[in-house]
N, C-alpha and C positions, 0 to 999 in steps of 0.2 A: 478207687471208684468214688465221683462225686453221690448225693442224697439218693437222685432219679436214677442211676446205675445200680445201687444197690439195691434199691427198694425193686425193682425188676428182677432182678438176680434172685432175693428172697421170694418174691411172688412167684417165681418159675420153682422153683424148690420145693416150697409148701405144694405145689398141685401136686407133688410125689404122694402128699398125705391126706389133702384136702380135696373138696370138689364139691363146687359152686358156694365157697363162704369169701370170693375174690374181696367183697367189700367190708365184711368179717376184716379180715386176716388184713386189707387198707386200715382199718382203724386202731387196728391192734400196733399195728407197725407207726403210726402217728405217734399212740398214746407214749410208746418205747422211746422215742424220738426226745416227745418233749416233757419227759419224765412223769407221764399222768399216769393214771389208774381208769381201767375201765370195767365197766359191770356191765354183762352179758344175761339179758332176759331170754329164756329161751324155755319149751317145753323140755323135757329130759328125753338124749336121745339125736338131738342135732349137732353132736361134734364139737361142743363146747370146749370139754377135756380136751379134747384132740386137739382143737385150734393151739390153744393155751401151750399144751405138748409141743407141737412143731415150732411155734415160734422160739420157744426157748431154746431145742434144739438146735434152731438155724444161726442164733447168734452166742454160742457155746454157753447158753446161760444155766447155772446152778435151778433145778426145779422143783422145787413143795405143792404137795394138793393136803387140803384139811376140808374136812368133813364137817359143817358147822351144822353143832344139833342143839338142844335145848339145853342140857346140862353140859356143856363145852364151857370153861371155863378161860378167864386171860391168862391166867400162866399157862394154858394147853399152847398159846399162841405164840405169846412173846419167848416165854420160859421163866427156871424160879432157880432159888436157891437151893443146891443139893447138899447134903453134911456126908463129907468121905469121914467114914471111920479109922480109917488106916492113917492120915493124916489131920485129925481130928480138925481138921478145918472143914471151913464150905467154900463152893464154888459155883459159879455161874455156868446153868444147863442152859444152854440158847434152846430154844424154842422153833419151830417151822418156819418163823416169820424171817428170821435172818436165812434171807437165800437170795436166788435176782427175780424167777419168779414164783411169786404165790399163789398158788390157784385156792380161792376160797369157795368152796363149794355149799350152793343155799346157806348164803350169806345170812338172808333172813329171818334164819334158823336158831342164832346164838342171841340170846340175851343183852338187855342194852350194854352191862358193863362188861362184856367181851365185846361187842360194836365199838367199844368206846375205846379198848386196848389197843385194837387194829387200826381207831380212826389216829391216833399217835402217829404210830408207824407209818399212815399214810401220808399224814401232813408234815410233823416233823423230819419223818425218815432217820428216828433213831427211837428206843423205846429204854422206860423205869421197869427197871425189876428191880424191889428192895429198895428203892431210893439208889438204886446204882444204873447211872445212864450210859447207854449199849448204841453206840453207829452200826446202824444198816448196812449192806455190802453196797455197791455199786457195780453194774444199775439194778434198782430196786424198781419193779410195778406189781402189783396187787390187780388180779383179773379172779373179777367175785362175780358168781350165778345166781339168779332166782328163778325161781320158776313164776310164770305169768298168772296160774291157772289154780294152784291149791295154795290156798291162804290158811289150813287149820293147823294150830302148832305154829303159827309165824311169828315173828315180832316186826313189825314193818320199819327199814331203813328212816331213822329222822331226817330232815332237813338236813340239817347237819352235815349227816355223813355222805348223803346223797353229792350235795357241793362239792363234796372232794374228787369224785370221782371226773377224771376228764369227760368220757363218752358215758352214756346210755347206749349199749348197742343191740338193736332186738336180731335174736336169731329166729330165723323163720325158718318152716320145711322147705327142703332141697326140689326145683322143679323136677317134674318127672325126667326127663332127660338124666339131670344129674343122680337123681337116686337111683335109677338104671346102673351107671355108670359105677357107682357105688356098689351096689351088688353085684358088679361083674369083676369086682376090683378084689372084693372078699371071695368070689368064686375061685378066683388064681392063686388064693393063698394072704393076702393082707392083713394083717394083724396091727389093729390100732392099740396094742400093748408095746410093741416090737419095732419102734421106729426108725433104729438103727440100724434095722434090715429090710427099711423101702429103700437107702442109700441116697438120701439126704444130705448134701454138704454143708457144714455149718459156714456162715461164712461174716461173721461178727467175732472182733474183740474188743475188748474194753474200750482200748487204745483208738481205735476205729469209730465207736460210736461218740467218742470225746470229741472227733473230728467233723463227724457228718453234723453233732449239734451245732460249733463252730460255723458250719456254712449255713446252715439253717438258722442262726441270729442276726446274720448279714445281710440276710433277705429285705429288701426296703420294703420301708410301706406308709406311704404318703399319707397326709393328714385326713386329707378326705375319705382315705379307711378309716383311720381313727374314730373317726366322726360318725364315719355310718355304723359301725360295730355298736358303738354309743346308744346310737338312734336304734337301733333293734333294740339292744336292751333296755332301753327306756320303754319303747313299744309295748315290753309284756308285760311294764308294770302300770302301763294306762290303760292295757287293755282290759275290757268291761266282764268279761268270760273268764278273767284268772282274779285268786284270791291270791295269790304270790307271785311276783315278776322275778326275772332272773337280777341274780345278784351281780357287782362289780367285779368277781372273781370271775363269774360265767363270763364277762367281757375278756376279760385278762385269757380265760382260756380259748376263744373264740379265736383270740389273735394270734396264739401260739400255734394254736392248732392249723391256722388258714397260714400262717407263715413253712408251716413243715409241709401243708398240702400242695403250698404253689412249688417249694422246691421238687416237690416229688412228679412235680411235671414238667420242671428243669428251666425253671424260670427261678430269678433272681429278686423276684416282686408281686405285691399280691396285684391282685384284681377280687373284683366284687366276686363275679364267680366262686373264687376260694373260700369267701367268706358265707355263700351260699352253700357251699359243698359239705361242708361240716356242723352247718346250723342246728341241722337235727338232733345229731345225737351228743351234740353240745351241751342244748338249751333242754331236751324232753324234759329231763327228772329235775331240770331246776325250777319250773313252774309248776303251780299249782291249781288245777279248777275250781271253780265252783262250783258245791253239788247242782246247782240249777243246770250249769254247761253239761254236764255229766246225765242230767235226765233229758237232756236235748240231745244226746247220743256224740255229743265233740267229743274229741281225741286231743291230745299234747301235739301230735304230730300236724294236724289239720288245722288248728289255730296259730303254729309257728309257720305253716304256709300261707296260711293268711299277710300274717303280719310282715312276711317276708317280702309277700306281693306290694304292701303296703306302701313300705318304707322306700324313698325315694333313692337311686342308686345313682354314687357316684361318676362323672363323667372322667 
């Protein structure tokens, strides 16, 4: 199956588990794609875990959830040095973080130098325990939650790590329709612990996703994208409302990301469109307001539509 075959195939799967996270569960399948990390803002309660759950299931992937609290430490994450008695040596206990996926649960819960363990693994994709460096499995993504709404007890995500993360993806409540459907779902017996018994194919291997990136590098993409991706992010950082414009990395990710999106519509090339499809939750957490923007009631969201309107689109 080429990108668009597949990616159809897993979307029909996932509504075995899911309903109505269609553009959820599109971003997550991106981020897998082009090896990013995504962080899902959501209240508690919107199938977060369960997203996270199905998707791993549907592409045979190994899955960890960690609970990030205040006194969560980096060896909770990575792992540390254990000393066997019986062989009066030590040995290396892996940690959560070696798996494919990790679900980091209220990410913004752990302290900077456990943020900072995790942000390794996300960037380098191998991590130090002891001065002993440990490769990641492949494929490796990190799908970390906050919540939007309780801030006490938090330490809030740096710049930094924010950058790493491909998408910002906000989960919102289910319309009525769908939460109907949900609770009619759980009246028949559905059990979001029990996934293996909505009968789910998984239908990813290793070997397979090695392939669908392959066609998804091949995608062309003429200069005048180039150019405009450019032009956006140049955008946020003229723009008069932001005290941080997105960085050169946010370009780099805009483009991967708009090259997985156009193959996933079975085209071999971007169009501006693609690069419109993904802008949002690209660019949200890599800009910055200004308190003034912020007492003026702007949103991250509403000034990258602006800017988006702005910027002159390639013919």
């Amino acid at each position: 199956m080429n990108v668009q075959q597949t990616y159809h195939a897993l979307a029909a799967e996932s509504k075995k588990a899911l309903v109505g996270q269609d553009e959820i569960f599109l971003q997550m399948v991106i981020a897998l794609f082009v090896r990013g990390h995504i962080l899902l803002e959501g209240v508690p309660g919107t199938a977060k875990t369960l997203a996270a759950k199905t998707l791993a299931h549907l592409v045979n992937a190994d899955f960890k959830r960690v609970q990030f609290t205040p006194d969560l430490m980096p060896s909770d994450i990575v792992g540390t040095q254990v000393f066997d008695v019986n062989s009066s040596k030590f040995f290396l206990k892996h940690g959560p973080v070696f798996t494919n996926v990790l679900l980091a649960d209220e990410i913004n819960r752990a302290p900077a130098k456990t943020q900072a363990a995790l942000l390794e693994a996300m960037e380098e994709r191998h991590v130090t325990i002891e001065g002993e460096s440990a490769i990641l499995p492949e494929p490796f993504i990190v799908m970390a939650t906050q919540n939007p709404v309780e801030y006490e007890g938090t330490y809030p995500l740096p710049e930094a790590q924010l950058d790493r993360f491909l998408f910002k993806t906000l989960v919102r409540y289910p319309s009525a329709d769908a939460e109907t459907d949900i609770l009619r779902r759980y009246h028949r017996g559905f059990d979001a612990h029990k996934l293996s018994e909505v009968g789910m194919t998984p239908l990813l291997t290793p070997a397979a996703l090695v392939e669908l990136r392959q066609e998804i590098g091949a995608v062309t993409v003429e200069d005048g994208i180039l150019q405009y991706i450019t032009k956006l992010s140049d955008a946020t950082r003229q723009a008069t409302d932001l005290a941080l414009g997105a960085s050169p990395r946010a370009s780099i990710a805009m483009l991967l990301a708009a090259k997985t999106y156009a193959a996933l519509q079975g085209r071999n090339y971007i169009v501006p469109d693609d690069v419109k499809g993904i802008a949002l939750p690209v660019l949200r957490h890599r800009i910055l307001l200004k308190p003034e923007a912020e007492i003026e009631g702007l949103n991250p969201d509403g000034i990258i539509q602006r800017l988006l309107a702005s910027v002159d689109v390639p013919r």
